[in-house]
C-alpha positions in Angstrom: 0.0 0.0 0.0 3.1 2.4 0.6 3.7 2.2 -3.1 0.0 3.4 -4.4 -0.3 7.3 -2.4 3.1 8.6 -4.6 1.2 6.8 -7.8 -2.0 8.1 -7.4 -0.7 12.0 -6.4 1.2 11.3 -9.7 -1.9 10.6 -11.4 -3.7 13.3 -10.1 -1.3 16.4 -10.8 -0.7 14.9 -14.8 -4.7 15.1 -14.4 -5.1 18.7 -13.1 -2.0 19.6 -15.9 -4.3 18.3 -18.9 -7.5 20.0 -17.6 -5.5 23.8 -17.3 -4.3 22.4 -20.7 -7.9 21.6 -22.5 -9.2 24.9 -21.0 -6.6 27.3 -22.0 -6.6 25.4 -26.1 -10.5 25.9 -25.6 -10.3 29.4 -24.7 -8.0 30.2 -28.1 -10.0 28.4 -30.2 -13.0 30.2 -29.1 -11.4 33.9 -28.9 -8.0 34.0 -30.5 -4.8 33.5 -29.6 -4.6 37.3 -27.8 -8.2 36.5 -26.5 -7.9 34.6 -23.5 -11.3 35.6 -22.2 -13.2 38.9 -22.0 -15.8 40.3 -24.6 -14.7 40.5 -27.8 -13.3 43.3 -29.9 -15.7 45.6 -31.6 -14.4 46.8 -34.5 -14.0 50.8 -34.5 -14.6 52.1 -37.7 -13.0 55.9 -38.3 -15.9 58.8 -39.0 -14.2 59.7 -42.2 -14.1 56.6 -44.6 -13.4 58.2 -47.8 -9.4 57.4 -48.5 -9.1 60.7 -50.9 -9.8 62.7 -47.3 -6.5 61.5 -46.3 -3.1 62.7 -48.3 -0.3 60.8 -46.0 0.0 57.2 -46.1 2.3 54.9 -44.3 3.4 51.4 -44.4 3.8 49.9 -41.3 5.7 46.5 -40.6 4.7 45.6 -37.5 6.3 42.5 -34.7 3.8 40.5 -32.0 0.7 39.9 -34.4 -0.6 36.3 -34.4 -4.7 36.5 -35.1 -7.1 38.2 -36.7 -8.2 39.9 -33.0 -4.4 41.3 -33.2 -4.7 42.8 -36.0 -8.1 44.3 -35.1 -6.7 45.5 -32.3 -4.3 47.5 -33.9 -6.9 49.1 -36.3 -8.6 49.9 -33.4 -5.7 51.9 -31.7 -5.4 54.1 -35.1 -9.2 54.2 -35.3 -9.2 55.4 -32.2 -6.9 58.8 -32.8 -8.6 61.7 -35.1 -7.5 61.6 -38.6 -6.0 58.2 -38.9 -7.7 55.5 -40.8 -5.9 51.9 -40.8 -6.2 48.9 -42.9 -4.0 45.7 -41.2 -2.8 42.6 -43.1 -2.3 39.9 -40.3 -0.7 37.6 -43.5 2.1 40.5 -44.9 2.5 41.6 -40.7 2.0 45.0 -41.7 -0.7 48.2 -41.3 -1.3 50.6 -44.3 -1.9 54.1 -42.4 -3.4 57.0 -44.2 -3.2 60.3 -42.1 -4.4 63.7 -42.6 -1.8 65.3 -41.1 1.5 64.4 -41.4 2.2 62.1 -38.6 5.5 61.5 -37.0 7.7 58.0 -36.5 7.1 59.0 -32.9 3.9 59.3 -32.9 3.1 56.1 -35.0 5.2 54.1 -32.3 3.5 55.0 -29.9 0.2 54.0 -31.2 1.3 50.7 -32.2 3.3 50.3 -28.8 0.5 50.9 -26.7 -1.5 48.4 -28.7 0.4 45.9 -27.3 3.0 45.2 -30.4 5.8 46.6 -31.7 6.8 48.6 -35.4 9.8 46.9 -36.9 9.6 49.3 -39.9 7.9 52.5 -41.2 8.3 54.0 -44.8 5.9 56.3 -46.4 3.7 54.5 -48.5 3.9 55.0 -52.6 1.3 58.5 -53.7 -1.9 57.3 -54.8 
């Protein structure tokens, strides 16, 4: 009987292991990777749409996105800021950023940084 207690707290600690497993692959199938509970992100959508509005455009490589709620995120964070309109690609890692104003490297970081990721690159985007 000595030899079963050592087995069986074994047995129960790989058991408690798999179930925080299962729950946490549950929870990023269901929300995203980045998603790991909460409600989900709404997408903001900027209150001037129309790209001609916008003169400055910026392409944006960007480092930490893994899902579609990433990239939403980071549209979000530009949406957020008066003048800035963003359009993401989670497969090319990289924002397209059309600004009224001319916005600064500075200022872009910051926006991205604060989003949770990180700008690898920034170039101004070809005239349109």
């Amino acid at each position: 009987m000595d030899g079963v207690w050592p087995t069986v707290i074994i047995c129960a600690v790989l058991a408690l292991i798999a179930a925080l497993a299962i729950r946490s692959y549950v929870k990023k199938l269901r929300n995203g990777c980045c998603g790991a509970g909460g409600d989900s992100e709404k997408r903001l959508r900027p209150p001037d749409r129309e790209l001609s509005h916008y003169p400055y455009a910026w392409r944006i490589k960007i480092d930490g996105m893994s899902c579609k709620r990433c990239a939403l995120r980071i549209e979000n964070a530009f949406h957020e800021k008066d003048g800035f309109y963003a359009k993401v690609s989670l497969k090319n890692k990289e924002a397209i950023v059309y600004t009224k104003s001319k916005a600064s490297r500075q200022e872009l970081t910051g926006i991205v940084e604060r989003a949770g990721y990180q700008l690898l690159s920034l170039e101004q985007a070809a005239e349109r």
